[in-house]
C-alpha positions, 0 to 999 in steps of 0.5 A, a space after each residue: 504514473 512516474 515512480 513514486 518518490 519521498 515528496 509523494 509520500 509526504 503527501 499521503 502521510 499529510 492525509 487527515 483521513 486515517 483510511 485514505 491516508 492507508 490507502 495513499 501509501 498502498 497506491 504509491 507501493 503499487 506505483 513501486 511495484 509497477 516499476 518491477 511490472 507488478 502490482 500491488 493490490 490491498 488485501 485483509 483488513 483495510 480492505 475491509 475498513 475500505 469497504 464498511 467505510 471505517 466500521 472496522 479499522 486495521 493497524 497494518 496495510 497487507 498487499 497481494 505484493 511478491 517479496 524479495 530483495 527488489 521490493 524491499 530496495 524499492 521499498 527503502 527509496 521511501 524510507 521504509 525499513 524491513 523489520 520481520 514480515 513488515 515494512 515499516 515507517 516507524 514515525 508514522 506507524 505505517 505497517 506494510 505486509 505482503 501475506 499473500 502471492 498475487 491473485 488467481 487470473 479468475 479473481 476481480 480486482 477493483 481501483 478506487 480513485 480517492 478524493 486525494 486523487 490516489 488509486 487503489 486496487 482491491 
C-alpha cells in the first residue's frame, strides 16, 4: 500500500456509513504506521461497534499505535492536529487515541477488507 495522502482521506471521510467511515481512517493511520514499520491496529470501542455491527457506537478510534514525534509528523500530513492524548480533524469530529502499546506475540490480530475497499486490523 503507497502511503497515504490528503485525496485518501477525503475518500474515507466521504463515507455515508459512520463505522466504515471510522474504519477507513484507521486504515490509512495504519498505511502511516506502516511507513515507520508499524502497525496500527483498532482497539476499544470501535472495535466493538465493528463487531455488534453498530449496536454500540464510539465517538473516538483508539489504535494499538506508539506515540511520538514521528507518528504525530505523519499524522499531521493529513491534517491531523495534536490536542492532549488525541488526534483530531476537528471539522469532521474524528478523534484518534493510542491508549495502548502494541499487542503481546500471543495475541490474534484479524483484517477485515470493508466494502469501500479499506482494511482494518482488529
Amino acid at each position: 500500500m503507497a502511503k497515504p495522502d490528503r485525496q485518501d482521506l477525503e475518500r474515507a471521510l466521504a463515507l455515508e456509513n459512520e463505522t466504515e467511515r471510522k474504519l477507513a481512517v484507521a486504515a490509512l493511520v495504519d498505511g502511516l504506521a506502516q511507513s515507520l514499520g508499524w502497525r496500527a491496529i483498532v482497539i476499544g470501542g470501535l472495535a466493538v461497534e465493528f463487531w455488534t455491527r453498530g449496536a454500540y457506537s464510539t465517538s473516538d478510534i483508539d489504535l494499538y499505535l506508539p506515540h511520538g514525534p514521528a507518528v504525530d509528523e505523519l499524522l499531521a500530513e493529513l491534517g491531523f492536529r495534536k490536542e492532549g492524548r488525541h488526534w483530531v480533524l476537528p471539522e469532521h469530529e474524528i478523534f484518534v487515541e493510542a491508549p495502548a502499546s502494541f499487542p503481546a506475540e500471543s495475541e490474534d490480530v484479524h483484517e477485515i477488507t470493508l466494502r469501500s475497499g479499506f482494511r482494518s486490523r482488529f
